[in-house]
C-alpha positions as CSV (number, residue, x, y, z in Angstrom):
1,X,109.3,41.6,18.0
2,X,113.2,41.7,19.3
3,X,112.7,41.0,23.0
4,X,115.9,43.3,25.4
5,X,118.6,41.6,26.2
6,X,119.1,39.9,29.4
7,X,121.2,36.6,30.7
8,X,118.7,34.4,29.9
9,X,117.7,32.7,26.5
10,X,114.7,34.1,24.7
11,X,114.4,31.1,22.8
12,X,112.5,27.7,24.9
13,X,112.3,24.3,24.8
14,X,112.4,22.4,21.7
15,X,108.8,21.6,20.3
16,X,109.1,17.9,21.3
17,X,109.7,18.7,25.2
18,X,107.1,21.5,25.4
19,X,104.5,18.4,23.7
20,X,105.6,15.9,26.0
21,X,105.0,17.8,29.0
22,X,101.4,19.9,28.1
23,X,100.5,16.1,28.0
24,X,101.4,15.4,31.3
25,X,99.3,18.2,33.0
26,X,96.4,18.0,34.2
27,X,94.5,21.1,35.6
28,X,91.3,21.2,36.8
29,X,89.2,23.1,39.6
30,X,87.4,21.7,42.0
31,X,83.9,23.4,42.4
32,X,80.6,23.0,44.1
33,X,77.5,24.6,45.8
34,X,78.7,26.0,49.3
35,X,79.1,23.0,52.4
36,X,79.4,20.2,50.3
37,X,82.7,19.3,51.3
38,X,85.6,20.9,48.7
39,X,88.3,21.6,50.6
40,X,88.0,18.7,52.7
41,X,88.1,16.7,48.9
42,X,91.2,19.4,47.9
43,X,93.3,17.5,51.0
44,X,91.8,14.2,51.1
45,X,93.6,14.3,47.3
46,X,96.4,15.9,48.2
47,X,96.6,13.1,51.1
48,X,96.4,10.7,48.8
49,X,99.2,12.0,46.3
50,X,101.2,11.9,49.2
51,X,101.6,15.5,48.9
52,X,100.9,16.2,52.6
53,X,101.1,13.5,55.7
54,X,98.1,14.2,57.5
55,X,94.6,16.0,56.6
56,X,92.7,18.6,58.3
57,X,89.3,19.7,58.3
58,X,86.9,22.1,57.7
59,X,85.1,21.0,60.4
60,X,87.4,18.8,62.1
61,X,87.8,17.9,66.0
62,X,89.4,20.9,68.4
63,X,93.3,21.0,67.5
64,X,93.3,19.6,63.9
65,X,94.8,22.1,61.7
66,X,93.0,24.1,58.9
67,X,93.5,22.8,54.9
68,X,95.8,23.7,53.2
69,X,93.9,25.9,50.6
70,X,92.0,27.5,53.1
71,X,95.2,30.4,54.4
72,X,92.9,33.3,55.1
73,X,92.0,33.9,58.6
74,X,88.5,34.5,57.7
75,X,88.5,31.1,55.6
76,X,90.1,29.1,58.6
77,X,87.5,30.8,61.3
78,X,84.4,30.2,59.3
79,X,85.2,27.3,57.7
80,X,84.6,28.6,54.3
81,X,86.5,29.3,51.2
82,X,86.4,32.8,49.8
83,X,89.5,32.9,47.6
84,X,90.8,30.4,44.9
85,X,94.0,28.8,45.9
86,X,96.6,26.8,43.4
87,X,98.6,23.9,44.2
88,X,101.2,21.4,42.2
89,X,101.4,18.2,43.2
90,X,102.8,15.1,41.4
91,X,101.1,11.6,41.1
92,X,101.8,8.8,39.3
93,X,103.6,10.1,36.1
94,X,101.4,13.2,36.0
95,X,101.4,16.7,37.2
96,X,98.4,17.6,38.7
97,X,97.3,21.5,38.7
98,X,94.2,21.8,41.3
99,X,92.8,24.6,41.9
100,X,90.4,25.1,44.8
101,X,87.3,27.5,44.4
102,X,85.0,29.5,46.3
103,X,82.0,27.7,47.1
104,X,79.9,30.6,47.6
105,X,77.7,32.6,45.2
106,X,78.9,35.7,47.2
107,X,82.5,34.8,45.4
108,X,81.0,33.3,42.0
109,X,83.4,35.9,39.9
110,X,86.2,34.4,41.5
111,X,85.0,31.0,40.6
112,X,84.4,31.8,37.2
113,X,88.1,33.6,36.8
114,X,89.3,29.6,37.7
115,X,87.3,28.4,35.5
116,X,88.6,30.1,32.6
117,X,92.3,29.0,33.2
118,X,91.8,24.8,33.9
119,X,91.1,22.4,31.1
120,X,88.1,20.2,33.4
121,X,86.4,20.5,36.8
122,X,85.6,18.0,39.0
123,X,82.2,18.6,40.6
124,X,81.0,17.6,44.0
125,X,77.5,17.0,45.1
126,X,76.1,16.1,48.3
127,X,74.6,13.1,48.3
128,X,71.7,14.2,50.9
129,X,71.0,17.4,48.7
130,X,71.5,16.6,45.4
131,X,72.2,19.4,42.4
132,X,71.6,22.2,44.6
133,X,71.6,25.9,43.0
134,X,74.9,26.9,42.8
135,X,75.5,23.5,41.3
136,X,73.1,24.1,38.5
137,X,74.8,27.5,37.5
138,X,78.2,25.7,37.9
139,X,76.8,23.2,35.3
140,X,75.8,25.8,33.1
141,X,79.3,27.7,32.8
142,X,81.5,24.5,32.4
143,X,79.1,23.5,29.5
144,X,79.3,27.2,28.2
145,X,83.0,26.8,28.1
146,X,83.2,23.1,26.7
147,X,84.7,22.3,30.1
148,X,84.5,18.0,30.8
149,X,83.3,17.8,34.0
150,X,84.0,14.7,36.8
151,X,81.1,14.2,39.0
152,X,81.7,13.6,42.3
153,X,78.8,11.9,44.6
154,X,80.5,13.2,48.1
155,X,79.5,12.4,51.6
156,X,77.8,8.6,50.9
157,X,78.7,8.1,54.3
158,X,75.6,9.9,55.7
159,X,71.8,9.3,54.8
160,X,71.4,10.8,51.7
161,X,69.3,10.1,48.5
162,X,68.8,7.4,46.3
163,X,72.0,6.7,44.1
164,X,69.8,5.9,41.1
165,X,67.3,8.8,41.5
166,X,70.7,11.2,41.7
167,X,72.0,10.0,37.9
168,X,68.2,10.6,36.8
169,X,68.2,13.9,38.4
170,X,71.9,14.6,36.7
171,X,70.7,13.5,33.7
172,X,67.3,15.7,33.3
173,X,68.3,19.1,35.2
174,X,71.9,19.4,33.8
175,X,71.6,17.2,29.9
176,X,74.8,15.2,30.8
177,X,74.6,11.1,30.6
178,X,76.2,9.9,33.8
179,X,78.5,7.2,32.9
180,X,79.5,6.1,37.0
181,X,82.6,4.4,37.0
182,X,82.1,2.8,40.6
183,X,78.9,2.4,42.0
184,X,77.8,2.1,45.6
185,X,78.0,-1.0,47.9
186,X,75.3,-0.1,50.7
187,X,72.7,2.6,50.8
188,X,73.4,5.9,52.0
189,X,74.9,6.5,55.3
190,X,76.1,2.8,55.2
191,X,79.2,3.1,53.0
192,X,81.1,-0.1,52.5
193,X,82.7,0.1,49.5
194,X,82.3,0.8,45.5
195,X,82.0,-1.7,42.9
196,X,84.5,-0.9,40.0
197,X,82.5,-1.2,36.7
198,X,85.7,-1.3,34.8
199,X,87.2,-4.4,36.4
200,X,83.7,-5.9,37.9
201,X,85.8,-5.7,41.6
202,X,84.7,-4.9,45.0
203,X,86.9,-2.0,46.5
204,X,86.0,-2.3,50.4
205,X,87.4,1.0,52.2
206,X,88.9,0.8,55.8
207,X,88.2,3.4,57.8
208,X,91.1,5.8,59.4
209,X,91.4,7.4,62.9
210,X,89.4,11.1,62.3
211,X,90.3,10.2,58.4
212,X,93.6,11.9,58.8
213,X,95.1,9.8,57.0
214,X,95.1,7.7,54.0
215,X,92.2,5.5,53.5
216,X,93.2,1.9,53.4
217,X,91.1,-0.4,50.7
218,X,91.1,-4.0,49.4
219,X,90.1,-5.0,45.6
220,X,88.1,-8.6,46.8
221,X,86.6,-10.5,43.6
222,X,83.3,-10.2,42.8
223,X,82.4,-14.0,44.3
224,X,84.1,-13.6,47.3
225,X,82.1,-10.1,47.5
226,X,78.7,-11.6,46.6
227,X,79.4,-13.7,49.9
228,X,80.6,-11.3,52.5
229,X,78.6,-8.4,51.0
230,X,75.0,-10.3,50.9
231,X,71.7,-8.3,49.6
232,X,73.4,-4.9,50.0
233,X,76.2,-6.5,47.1
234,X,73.2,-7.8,45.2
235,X,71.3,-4.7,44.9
236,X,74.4,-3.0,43.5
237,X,75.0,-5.3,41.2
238,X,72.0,-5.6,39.7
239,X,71.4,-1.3,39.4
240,X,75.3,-1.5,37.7
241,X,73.6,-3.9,34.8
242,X,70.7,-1.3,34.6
243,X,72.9,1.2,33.8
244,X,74.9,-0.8,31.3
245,X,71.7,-1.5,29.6
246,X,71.1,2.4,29.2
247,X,74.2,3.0,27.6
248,X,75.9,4.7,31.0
249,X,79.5,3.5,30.3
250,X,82.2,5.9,30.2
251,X,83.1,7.0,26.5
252,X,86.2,9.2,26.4
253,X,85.1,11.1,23.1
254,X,81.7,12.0,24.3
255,X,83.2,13.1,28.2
256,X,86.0,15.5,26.1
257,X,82.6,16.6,24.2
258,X,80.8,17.4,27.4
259,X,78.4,15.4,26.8
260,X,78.8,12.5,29.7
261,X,79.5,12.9,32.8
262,X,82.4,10.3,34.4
263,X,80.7,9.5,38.5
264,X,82.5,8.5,41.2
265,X,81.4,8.3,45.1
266,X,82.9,9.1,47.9
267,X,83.3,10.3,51.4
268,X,86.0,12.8,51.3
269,X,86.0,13.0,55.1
270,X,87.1,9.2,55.4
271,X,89.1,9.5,52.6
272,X,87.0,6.8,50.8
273,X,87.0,6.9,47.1
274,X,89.7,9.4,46.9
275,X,92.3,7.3,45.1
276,X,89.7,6.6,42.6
277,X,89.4,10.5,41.5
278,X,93.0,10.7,41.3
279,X,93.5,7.7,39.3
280,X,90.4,9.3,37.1
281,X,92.0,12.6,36.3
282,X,95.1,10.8,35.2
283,X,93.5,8.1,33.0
284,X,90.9,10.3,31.1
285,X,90.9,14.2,32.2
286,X,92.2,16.0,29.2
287,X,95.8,17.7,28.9
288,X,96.7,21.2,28.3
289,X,95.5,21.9,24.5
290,X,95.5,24.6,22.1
291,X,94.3,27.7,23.8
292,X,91.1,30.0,22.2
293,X,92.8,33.8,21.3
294,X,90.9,36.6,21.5
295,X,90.7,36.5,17.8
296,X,89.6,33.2,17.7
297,X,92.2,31.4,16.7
298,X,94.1,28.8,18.9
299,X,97.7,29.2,20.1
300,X,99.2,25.9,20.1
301,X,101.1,24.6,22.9
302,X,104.1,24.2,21.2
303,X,104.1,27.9,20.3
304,X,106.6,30.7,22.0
305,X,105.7,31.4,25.6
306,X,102.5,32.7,26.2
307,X,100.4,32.9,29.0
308,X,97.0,35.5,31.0
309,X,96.4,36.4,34.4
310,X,93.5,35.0,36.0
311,X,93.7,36.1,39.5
312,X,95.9,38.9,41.8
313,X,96.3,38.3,45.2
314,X,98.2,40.2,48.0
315,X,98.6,39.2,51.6
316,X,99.7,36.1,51.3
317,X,103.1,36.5,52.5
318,X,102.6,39.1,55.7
319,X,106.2,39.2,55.9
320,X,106.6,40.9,52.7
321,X,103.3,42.3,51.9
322,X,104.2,41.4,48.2
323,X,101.4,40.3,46.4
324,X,101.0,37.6,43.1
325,X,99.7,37.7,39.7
326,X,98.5,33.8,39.2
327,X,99.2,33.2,35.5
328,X,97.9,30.2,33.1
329,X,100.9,29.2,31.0
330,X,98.5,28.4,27.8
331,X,101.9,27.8,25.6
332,X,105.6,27.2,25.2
333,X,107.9,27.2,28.3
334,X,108.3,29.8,31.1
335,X,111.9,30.5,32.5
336,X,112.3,32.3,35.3
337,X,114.2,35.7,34.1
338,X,113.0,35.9,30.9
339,X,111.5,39.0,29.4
340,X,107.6,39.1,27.9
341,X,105.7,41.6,26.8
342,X,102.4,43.1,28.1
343,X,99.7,42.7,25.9
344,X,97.8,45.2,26.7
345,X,100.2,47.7,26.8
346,X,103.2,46.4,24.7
347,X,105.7,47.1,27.5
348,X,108.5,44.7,28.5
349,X,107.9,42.5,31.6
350,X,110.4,40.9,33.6
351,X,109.4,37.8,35.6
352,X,112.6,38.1,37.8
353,X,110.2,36.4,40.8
354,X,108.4,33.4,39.8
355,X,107.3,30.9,42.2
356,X,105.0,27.6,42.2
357,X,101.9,27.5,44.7
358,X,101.1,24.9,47.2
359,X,98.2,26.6,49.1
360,X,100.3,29.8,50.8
361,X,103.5,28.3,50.8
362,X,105.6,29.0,47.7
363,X,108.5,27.9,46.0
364,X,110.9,29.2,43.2
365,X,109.9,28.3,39.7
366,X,112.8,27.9,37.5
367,X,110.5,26.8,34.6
368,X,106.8,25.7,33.6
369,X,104.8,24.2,30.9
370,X,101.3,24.8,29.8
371,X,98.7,23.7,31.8
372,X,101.6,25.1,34.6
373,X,99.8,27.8,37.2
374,X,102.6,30.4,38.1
375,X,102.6,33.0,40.7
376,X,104.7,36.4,39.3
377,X,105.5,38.1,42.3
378,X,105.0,41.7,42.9
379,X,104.0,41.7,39.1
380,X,102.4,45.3,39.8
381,X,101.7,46.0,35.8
382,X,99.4,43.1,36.0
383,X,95.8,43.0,36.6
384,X,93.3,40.3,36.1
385,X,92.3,39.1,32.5
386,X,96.1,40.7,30.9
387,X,97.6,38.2,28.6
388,X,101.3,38.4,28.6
389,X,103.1,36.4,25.6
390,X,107.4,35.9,24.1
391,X,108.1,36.7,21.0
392,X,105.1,35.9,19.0
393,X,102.0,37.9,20.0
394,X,98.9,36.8,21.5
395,X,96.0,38.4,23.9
396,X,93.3,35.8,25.0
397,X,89.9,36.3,25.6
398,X,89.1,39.1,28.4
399,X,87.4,38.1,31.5
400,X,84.0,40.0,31.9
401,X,83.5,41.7,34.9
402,X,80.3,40.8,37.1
403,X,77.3,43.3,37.4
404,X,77.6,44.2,41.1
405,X,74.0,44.2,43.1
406,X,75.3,45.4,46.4
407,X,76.7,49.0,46.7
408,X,78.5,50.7,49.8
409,X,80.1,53.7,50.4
410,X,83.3,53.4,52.8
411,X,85.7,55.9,54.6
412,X,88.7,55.4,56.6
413,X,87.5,54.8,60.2
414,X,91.0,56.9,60.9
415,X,91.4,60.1,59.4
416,X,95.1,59.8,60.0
417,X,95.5,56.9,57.9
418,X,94.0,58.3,55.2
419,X,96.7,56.9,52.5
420,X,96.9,53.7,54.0
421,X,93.1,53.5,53.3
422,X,93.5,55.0,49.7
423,X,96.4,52.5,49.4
424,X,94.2,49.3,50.6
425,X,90.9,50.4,48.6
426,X,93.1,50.8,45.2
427,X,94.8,47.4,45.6
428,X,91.8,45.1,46.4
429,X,90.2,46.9,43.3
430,X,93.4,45.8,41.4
431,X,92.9,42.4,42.7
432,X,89.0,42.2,41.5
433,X,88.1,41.6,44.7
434,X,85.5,44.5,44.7
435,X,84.6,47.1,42.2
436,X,85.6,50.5,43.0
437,X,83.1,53.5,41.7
438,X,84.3,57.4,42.7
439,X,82.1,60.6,41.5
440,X,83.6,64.4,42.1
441,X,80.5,64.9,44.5
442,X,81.8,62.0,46.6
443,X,85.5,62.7,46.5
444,X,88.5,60.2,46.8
445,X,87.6,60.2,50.7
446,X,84.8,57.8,50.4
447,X,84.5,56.0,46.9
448,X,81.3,53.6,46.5
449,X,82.1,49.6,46.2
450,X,80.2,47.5,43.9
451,X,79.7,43.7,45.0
452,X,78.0,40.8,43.6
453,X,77.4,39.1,47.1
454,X,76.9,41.1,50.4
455,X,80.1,38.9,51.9
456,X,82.6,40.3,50.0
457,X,82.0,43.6,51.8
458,X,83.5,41.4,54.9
459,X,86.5,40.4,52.9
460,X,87.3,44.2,52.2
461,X,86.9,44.9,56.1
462,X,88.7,41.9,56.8
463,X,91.7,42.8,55.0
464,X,91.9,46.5,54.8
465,X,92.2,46.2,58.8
466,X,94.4,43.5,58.6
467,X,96.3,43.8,55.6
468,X,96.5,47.9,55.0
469,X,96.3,48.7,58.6
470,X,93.3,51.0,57.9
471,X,90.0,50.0,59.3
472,X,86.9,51.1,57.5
473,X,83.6,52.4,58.1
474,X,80.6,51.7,55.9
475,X,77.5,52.6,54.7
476,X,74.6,51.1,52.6
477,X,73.4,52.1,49.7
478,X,69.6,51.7,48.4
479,X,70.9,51.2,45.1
480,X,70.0,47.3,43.7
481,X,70.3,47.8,39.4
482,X,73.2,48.9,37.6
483,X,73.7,49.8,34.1
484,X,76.5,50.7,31.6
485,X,75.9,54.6,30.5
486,X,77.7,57.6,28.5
487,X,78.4,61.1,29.4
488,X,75.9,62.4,27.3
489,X,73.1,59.9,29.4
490,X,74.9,60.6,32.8
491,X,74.0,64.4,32.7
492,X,70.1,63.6,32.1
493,X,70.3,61.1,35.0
494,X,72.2,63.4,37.1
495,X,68.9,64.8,37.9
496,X,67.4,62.0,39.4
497,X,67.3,61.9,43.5
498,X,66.8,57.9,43.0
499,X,70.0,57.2,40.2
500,X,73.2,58.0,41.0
501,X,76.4,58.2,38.1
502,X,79.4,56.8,39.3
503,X,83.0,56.1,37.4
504,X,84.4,52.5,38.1
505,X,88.3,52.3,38.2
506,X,88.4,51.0,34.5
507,X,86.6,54.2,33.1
508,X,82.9,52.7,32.8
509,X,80.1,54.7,33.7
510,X,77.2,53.4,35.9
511,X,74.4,54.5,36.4
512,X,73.1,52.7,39.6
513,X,69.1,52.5,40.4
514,X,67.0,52.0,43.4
515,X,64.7,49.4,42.1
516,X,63.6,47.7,38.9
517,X,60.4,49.8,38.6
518,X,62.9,53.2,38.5
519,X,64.7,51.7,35.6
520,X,61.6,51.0,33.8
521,X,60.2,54.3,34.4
522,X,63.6,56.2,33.8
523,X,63.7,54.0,30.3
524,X,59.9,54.8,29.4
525,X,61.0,58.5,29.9
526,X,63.8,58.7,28.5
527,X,64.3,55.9,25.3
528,X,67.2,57.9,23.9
529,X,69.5,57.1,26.8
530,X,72.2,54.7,26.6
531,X,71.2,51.9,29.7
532,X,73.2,48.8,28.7
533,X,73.4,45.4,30.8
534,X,76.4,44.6,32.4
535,X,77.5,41.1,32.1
536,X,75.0,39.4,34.3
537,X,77.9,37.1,35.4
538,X,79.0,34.0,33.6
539,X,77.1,32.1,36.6
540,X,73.8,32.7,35.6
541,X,72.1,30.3,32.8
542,X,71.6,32.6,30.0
543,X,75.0,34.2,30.5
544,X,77.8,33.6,27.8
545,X,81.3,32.6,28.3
């Protein structure tokens, strides 16, 4: 395909560069079941990189600043994460991709959209809770997409459960062999320090003032250890030759299988074991591979540019009001300037605004790699799941859209501000932050939105008040069920007070139902109509990715 002419080459790197520096990303999200401490693990490692000078908290003292992934107001007020957020970082002779996740199930799609663009995931548990039930589901979708996962034991410096019964409990509810690289020194709540099964040494953490910075820690020998350290050195000891004598020793082949599980503890709040994770993901997290098509081939990395869209996001910069398409550069190298091509359209793109992440700050992106996340700005043609590609064509694998369970119907609180509202409602639909559903009986002037969990209803207020300027009023919906129908079905249903048709903004139908039992009696009464599942969301067990 002859791309237009512009000033910039449309041929890359040679094959050799673009090799050598797939292998020295790393990308990965960091994901867990809500509260158990991700953001504060997202700066504690940033912290450690020396990519920032001092940590906040989620939940820190008055006058300590939010984290840096956490840029929303709502996020900052609540404490919460509710949007993914990419940031670059170098560390040692690596560059490290991390992208922070929601943590709650109300934001799981978002989750999942990560998911699909980073090459591991380092999971956090709490060590007082255990595998909790968004933890389970997030088990189940990295194993459904071959993902390695890093197993993080978080918060060891509260009372918390047995570190023993938490690898058996890893190993029967999720089918991965934990393979801990370090191992406790002191029961829960009485941190002291990890032993390092590689090495056989004691790493003794000091602890920082309000761990805003650095952790300080010592490698002692194991002798010296077995003297200061007493029983508590003793009992570790001893459960780290148990699980030799199981066969829980990291093996690379079998982690890159997803079949072990690398463990680490920590307490991401102190900053204690931190180092450890980074020097992890460096040592034995996989680089950016050969990329799954939508055929099912694989695009190799050395291939022409290539790259899809896993998130949109406006409102980051309220200066401009622009807003970002966050792109997975799966091949070849990405030059600022150069022209691509829209998969699903086969129009010409230019990327004359390309710009690396670091939380909500930005800057330019002359180039990028695979493995690379880069933010396209004001990218309008974009929406979430488009591949975009150079030269030699390619669409990856389309992201499934979530089967909503909660259902409003909003209006402009202001009449006046009508396309404002109109304006706000269509680009958070663009985004994927909601699903947008509109019928002729309902009109433009108060479209119906589809959401998995009842808080992203709050985001959409949040922003359309803040961001669009038009505050909203809504109303609930006695609608729970919704399935995928045809024209032909939608007229039968039409004549049912308790199921109501509605379009959704990519030209489904849906046919939304008041309960379970309706469905069941509309489908005992009517067998001929099409009534398909949506996809149940790649969050649920018996989804597939």
């Amino acid at each position: 395909m002859t791309q237009p002419t512009t000033g910039v080459p449309t041929t890359g790197a040679p094959a050799t560069e673009i090799t050598a520096e797939a292998r020295r990303r790393r990308t990965f999200a960091v994901i867990s079941h809500p509260d158990a401490g991700k953001s504060t693990l997202t700066e504690a490692l940033l912290l450690h990189a020396h990519a920032i000078t001092t940590a906040g908290a989620t939940h820190g003292k008055a006058g300590r600043r939010g984290t840096v992934s956490d840029w929303m107001a709502m996020e900052q007020a609540r404490g919460i994460s509710v949007t993914s957020a990419a940031i670059q970082f170098e560390y040692r002779d690596r560059v490290i991709n991390l992208v922070d996740t929601p943590g709650h199930a109300d934001f799981s799609e978002d989750t999942y959209r990560v998911l699909s663009a980073v090459d591991a995931a380092v999971m956090l548990v709490d060590a007082s809770k255990g595998l909790e039930v968004q933890t389970m589901k997030l088990f189940d979708v990295c194993r459904q997409r071959n993902l390695p996962v890093i197993t993080v034991i978080n918060k060891w410096d509260r009372p918390g459960l047995d570190a023993l019964a938490l690898m058996d409990e890893i190993r029967t509810r999720t089918g991965l062999l934990p393979t801990p690289l370090t191992w406790p020194v002191g029961v829960a709540g009485d941190f002291r320090g990890v032993i390092d099964r590689s090495t056989e040494e004691f790493i003794r953490f000091t602890r920082t003032a309000g761990g805003a910075t650095a952790a300080d820690s010592d490698r002692v020998p194991f002798d010296v250890a077995a003297t200061e350290e007493g029983e508590a050195w003793v009992t570790a000891t001893e459960e780290s030759e148990l699980l030799g004598e199981e066969g829980q020793d990291h093996d690379e082949a079998t982690f890159l299988a997803n079949q072990t599980t690398p463990v680490l503890f920590a307490a991401a709040v102190l900053n204690f074991g931190v180092q450890h994770i980074l020097d992890t993901l460096v040592d034995f997290a996989p680089a950016a591979e050969a990329r799954v098509d939508a055929a099912g081939g694989h695009r190799p990395v050395a291939s022409p540019f290539s790259g899809f869209v896993f998130k949109v996001q406006s409102g980051m910069n309220a200066s401009h009001r622009d807003y970002v398409a966050f792109v997975r550069v799966c091949s070849g190298q990405f030059r600022r300037g150069m022209i691509v091509t829209h998969a699903a359209s086969g129009r010409p793109f230019a990327t004359k605004y390309a710009q690396h992440l670091f939380g909500r700050e930005r800057e330019v992106a002359d180039e990028a790699w695979p493995g690379d996340i880069v933010g396209l700005v004001n990218a309008s043609a974009l929406r979430v799941g488009d591949s975009i590609f150079e030269s030699e064509p390619v669409e990856f694998p389309p992201l499934p859209m979530f089967a909503p369970e909660h259902f409003r119907a909003v209006r402009s609180a202001d009449s006046s501000k009508h396309k404002q509202f109109r304006r706000g409602i269509d680009q958070l639909d663009h985004e994927g932050v909601i699903q947008v559903l509109r019928s002729d009986l309902r009109g433009d002037q108060a479209p119906v939105l589809g959401a998995v969990g009842p808080m992203q209803f709050e985001v959409v207020e949040e922003r359309m008040t803040h961001d669009f300027g038009a505050a909203i009023r809504s109303e609930s919906l006695p609608y729970q069920i919704a399935r995928r129908t045809n024209r032909e079905s939608a007229e039968i249903l039409g004549h049912d007070r308790q199921v109501e048709v509605l379009m959704r903004s990519d030209g489904t139908l849906l046919a939304l139902f008041s309960t379970p039992w309706r469905l069941r009696n509309t489908v005992r009464d009517h067998p001929e109509l099409m009534l398909e599942d949506l996809a149940a969301g790649a969050l649920e067990p018996a989804a597939s990715a």
